[in-house]
N, C-alpha and C positions, 0 to 999 in steps of 0.2 A: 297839183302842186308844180309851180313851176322850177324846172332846173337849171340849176347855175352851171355856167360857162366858166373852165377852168384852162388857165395858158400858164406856161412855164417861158420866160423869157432870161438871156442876156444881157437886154437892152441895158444903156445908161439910165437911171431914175430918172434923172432931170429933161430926160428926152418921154418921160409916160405921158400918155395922154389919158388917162384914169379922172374921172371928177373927185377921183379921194385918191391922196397916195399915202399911206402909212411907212413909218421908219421908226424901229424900235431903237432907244436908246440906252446902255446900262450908267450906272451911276459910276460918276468920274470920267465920262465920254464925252465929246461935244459933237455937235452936229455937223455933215460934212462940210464942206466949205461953199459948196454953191446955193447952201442954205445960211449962212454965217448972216447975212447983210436984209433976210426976209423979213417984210414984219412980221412983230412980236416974236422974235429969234429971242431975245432977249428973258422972256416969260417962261421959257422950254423950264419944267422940272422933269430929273431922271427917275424918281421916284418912282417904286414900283406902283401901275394902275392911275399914275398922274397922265394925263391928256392934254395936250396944247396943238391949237392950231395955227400953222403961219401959211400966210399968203405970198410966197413967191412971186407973182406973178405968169411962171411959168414951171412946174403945171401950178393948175389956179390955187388947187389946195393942196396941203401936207397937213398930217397928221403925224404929230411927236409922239409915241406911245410911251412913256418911263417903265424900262423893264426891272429898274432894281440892281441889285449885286450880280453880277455877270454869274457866280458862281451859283445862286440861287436859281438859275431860270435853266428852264426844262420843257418837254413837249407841255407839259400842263400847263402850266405858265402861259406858253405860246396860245394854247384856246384861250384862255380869259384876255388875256392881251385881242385875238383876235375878235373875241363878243364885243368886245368894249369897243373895236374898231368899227364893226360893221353896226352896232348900234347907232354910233356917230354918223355913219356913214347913210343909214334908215332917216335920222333926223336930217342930211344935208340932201336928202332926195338925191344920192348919189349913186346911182347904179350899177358903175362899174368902177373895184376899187381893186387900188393896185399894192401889194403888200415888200417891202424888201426881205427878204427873210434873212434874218438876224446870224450873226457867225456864230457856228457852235459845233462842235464836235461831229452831233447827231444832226446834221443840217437837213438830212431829208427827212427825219423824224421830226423836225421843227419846222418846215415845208406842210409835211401830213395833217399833223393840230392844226395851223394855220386855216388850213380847207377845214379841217370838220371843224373847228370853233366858229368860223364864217356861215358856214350851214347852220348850223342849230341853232345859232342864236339870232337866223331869221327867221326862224319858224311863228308860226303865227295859225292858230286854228279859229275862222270866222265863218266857218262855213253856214252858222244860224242866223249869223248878222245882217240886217235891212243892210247897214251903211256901212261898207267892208271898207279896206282901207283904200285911199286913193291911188290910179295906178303911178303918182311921182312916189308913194312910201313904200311901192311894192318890195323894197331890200334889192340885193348885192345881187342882180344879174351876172355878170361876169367877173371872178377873179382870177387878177393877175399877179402869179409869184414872180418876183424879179430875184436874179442870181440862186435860186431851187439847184440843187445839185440833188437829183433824183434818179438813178441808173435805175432801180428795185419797181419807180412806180408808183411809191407810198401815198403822194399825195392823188395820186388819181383810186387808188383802195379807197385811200380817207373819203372822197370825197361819193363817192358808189356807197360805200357804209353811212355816209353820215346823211344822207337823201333817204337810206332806205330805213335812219334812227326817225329819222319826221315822217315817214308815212305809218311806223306804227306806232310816233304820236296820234297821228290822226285816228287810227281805231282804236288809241286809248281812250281817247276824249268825246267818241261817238257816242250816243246815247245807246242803252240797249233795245230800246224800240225799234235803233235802225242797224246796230251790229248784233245783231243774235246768233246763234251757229250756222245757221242757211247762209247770212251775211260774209262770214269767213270764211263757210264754203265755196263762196261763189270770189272773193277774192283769190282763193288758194288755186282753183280753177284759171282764175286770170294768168298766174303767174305761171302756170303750167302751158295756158298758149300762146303767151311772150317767149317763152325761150323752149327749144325744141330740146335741151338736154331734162326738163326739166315734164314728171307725170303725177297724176294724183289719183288718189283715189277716197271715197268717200262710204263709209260705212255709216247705215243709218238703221235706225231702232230694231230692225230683220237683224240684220246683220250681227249688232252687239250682242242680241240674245244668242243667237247662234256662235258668237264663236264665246260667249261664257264671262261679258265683260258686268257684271253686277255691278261695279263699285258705279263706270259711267252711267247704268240705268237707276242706280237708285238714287244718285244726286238728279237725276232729272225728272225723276219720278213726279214731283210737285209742280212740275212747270208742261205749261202749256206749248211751248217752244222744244220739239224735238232735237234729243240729242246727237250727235255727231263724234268720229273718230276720223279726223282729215288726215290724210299722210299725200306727203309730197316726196317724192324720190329726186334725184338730180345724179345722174349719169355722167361722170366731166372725167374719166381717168379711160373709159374703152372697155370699165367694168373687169372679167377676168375676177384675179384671186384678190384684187386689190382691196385693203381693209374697210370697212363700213363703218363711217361716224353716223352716231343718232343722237338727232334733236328731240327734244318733247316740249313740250312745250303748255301749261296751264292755263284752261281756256275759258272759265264763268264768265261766261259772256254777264251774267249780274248775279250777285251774289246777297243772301236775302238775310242767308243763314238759313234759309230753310224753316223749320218748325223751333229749332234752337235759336230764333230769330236775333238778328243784331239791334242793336241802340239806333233809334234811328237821327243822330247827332251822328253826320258821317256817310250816312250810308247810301249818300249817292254815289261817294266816290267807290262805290262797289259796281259802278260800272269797268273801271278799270284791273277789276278781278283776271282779266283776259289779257294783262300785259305778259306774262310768259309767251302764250301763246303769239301773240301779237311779234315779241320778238321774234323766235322763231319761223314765223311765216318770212318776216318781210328779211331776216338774215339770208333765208335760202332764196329771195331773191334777189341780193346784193350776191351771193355768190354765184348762180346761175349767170347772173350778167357780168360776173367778172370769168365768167369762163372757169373754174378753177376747177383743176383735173383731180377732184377728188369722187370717190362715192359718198351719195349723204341719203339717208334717211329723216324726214321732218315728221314728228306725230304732234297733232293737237287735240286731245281731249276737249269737245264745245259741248259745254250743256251752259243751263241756265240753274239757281238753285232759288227753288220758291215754296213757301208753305201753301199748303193744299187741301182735302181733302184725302189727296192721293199721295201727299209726299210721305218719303219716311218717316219714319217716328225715331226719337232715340228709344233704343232696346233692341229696337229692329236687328236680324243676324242677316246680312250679307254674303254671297261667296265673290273673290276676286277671280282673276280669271286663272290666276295658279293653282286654283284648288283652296285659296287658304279663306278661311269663315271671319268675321270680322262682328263684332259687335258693336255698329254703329251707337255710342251715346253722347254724340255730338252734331249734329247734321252741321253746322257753322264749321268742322272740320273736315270740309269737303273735299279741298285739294286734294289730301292725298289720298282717297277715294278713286278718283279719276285717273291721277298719275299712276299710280299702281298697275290698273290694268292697261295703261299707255308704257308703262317702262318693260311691261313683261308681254307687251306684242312686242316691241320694238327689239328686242332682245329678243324675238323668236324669230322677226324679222334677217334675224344677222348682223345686228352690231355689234360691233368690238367694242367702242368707245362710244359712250352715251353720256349727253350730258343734258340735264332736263334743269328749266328754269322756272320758276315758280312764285307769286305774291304766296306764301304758304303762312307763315307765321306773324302775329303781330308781335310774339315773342324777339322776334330781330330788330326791332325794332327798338325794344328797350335797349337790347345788347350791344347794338351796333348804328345805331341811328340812320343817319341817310347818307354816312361816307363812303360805308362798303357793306356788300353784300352777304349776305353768309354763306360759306363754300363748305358742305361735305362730301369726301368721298371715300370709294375704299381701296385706292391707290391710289401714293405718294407722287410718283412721277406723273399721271394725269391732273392731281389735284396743283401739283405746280405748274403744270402747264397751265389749267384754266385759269389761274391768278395769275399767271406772268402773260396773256394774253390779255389779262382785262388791265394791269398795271398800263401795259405800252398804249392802250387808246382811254387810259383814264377812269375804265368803267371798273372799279376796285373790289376785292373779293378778301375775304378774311377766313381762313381756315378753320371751320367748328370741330371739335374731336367729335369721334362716330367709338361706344365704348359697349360688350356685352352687355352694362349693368343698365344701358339707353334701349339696350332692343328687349332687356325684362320686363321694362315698366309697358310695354305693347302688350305683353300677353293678355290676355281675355280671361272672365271666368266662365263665362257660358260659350265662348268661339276661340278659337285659336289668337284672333288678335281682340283688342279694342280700338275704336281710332282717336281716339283721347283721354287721355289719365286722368284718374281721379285727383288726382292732388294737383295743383300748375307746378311742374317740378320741369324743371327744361323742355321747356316748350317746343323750343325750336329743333333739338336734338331729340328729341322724341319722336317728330316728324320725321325726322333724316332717316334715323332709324326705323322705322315703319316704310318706308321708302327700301331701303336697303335691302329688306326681304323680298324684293320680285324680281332684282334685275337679273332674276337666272346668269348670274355667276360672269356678266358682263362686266371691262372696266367700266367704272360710271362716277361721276359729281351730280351732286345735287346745287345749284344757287336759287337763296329764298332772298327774294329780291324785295320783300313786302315794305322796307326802306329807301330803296334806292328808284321805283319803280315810278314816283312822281313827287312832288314838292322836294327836291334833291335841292335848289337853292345854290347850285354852282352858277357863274352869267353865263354861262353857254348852254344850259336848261332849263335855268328860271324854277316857276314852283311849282308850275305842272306836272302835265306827263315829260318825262324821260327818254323813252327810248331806250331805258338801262337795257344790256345786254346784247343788243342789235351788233354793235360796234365789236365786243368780245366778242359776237360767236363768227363775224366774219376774219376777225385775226385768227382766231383758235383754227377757222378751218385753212387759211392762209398758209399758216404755219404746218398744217397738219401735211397741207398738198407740197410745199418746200424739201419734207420728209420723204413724201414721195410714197 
């Protein structure tokens, strides 16, 4: 994947030499005045998502973006403004495009969007294709913010976070033939000898049995593809007593359902069963490259889940690695299987603050479609932090209740839990719940992202893979390291 060139300038506009220059307009603005006399000055609407191009002469192009009512426009705004731009800019075989960054209160906030709406909405996965794209349609090699008032840095975050939102597009959209848990392994490895703050370590089928992790053995049980427990540490504070966030991350590398097999209308896109994890991996390396002085823990649960001769059955009893017995009557209920005994290493590990992401429910999906994500946790001021991190770069989170009368419907008749209720009675808070009972008393959020996690339909995602999350967890730890 190639990476784009990012400058923050001073310069006068009219002095760019960009083959695209963009200039956002609000409605009742006019254009500045050494554009007044360009062709087609005339045709500009202010209209929010309206597009006009005039020819100055010098630079060759300009791009009118209509941003609408000044008061409506916000960093979100600014990424769809931006998609729309580097779109145009894909069509005009322009490579290097130059952005003015619009007046606004939050100007380096509207600087940041800028880059990450520029980025994602060049993404492009062709990696299977005979006739890839041409290198004049390769997208937005270098952008340039003009008048950026950025002290913080933000757009150079945005732009580390939103490179590292496309690469785990790209092992969303890998096939599981070629991303299986060895696959992730060996990327999670990569990213540990790119950057020295950063170590891994890798637990394989020995290992799980030994340290008591059932729930990963028995979703992998059917599959021929050995299971995994990657963790990635990153080291950026000098270590000491300093607090430990944990990532988890949900990793079915393909998801079959198991012997509780799914409809197979759909069920390819159960390749990207591994987008939690997928976050997770390529966030810890957006934060490892941004240096951030924080301690992190990354876990990702990699199996595969496939009907077998060997896989689980439902009835099947289970133990997690707490101790607690589970009565598998769902094998298609796998996530939180895995996560379980991911949340309750991680939390023996030494985190304080855990937060795990997960495709878990289709249930969210009724609830919540593909605006936001479902957030539970069992503290308030964590559970606002993780949604006021995903509010600022876009990736949105909606707060589920977590209630005793959600962790009854878990219990078991023949095991201490079940992993699926007999009735569909809150699906997705049923999971949460079930989740809640291992994090040995760590703070912790759950985000079931099984909406947000592809065909999200925003222009800066499109309908594919996402990236949901990538972008949140590198603000979350941003912010976390600001704290100190």
């Amino acid at each position: 994947m190639t990476r784009m060139r990012l400058e923050l300038t001073d310069r006068d506009p009219a002095d760019s030499a960009a083959d695209l220059l963009c200039i956002g307009i609000h409605d009742g603005e006019e254009l500045p005045g050494w554009l007044a006399d360009a062709a087609g000055a005339g045709d500009v609407r202010t209209g929010w998502r309206e597009l006009t191009l005039l020819r100055p002469g010098s630079p060759g192009r300009v791009l009118v973006v209509g941003l609408g009512d000044r008061e409506d426009f916000d960093p979100e705004r600014a990424r769809v403004a931006a998609a729309l731009a580097a779109r145009r800019a894909r069509r005009y075989g322009a490579g290097e495009l130059a952005w003015v960054v619009p007046d606004h209160e939050r100007r380096a906030s509207i600087a940041a969007a800028l880059t990450a709406g520029t980025i994602l909405a060049g993404y492009r996965f062709d990696r299977f294709k005979r006739d890839r794209d041409d290198v004049d349609e390769a997208g937005v090699a270098t952008l340039t913010l003009i008048g950026a008032e950025d002290p913080g840095g933000l757009a150079a975050t945005a732009k580390v976070a939103a490179e590292a939102a496309n690469r785990a597009r790209d092992l969303q959209n890998l096939p599981a033939n070629y991303a299986d848990p060895a696959f992730i392994a060996t990327r999670a490895r990569e990213i540990a000898d790119a950057h020295a703050s950063v170590s891994v370590e890798v637990l394989g089928p020995d290992e799980l049995e030994r340290e008591g992790m059932g729930g990963i053995l028995a979703v992998a049980a059917g599959s021929a593809k050995e299971p995994a427990l990657i963790v990635l540490r990153h080291s950026g504070s000098g270590g000491g007593s300093a607090p430990l966030l944990g990532l988890v991350g949900k990793t079915v590398t393909f998801d079959s359902g198991g012997i509780s097999l799914k409809p197979s209308a759909g069920m390819h896109e159960m390749k990207m069963d591994m987008s939690g994890g997928a976050a997770v991996l390529e966030a810890t390396a957006a934060i490892a490259e941004l240096a951030l002085p924080i301690e992190l823990i990354a876990v990702l649960p990699a199996v595969e889940n496939m009907p077998s001769g060997t896989a689980t059955r439902p009835s099947d009893v289970i133990t997690q690695l707490n101790g607690l017995t589970v009565e598998v009557n769902n094998t298609d209920a796998e996530g939180r299987l895995i996560l379980a005994d991911a949340l309750t290493w991680c939390a023996r590990q030494g985190a304080d603050r855990i937060v795990d992401v997960a495709t878990l429910t289709g249930a969210v999906v009724v609830a919540l479609g593909s605006t936001y994500a479902g957030l539970m946790a069992n503290d308030d001021e964590w559970a606002e932090e993780v949604a006021a991190a995903g509010a600022i770069v876009g990736e949105l989170a909606w707060r589920l209740p977590l209630h005793r009368e959600y962790t009854d419907l878990t219990k078991g008749k023949v095991a201490d839990l079940s992993n699926a209720g007999a009735k569909r009675k809150a699906g997705t808070l049923y999971a949460g719940a079930y989740l809640e009972q291992f994090v040995e008393g760590a703070t912790w959020a759950h985000l079931d992202i099984a909406g947000t996690a592809w065909d999200v339909g925003r222009e800066y995602v499109g309908k594919g893979a996402s990236g949901y999350g990538v972008r949140l967890l590198v603000e979350l730890a941003r912010r976390h390291a600001e704290r100190g």
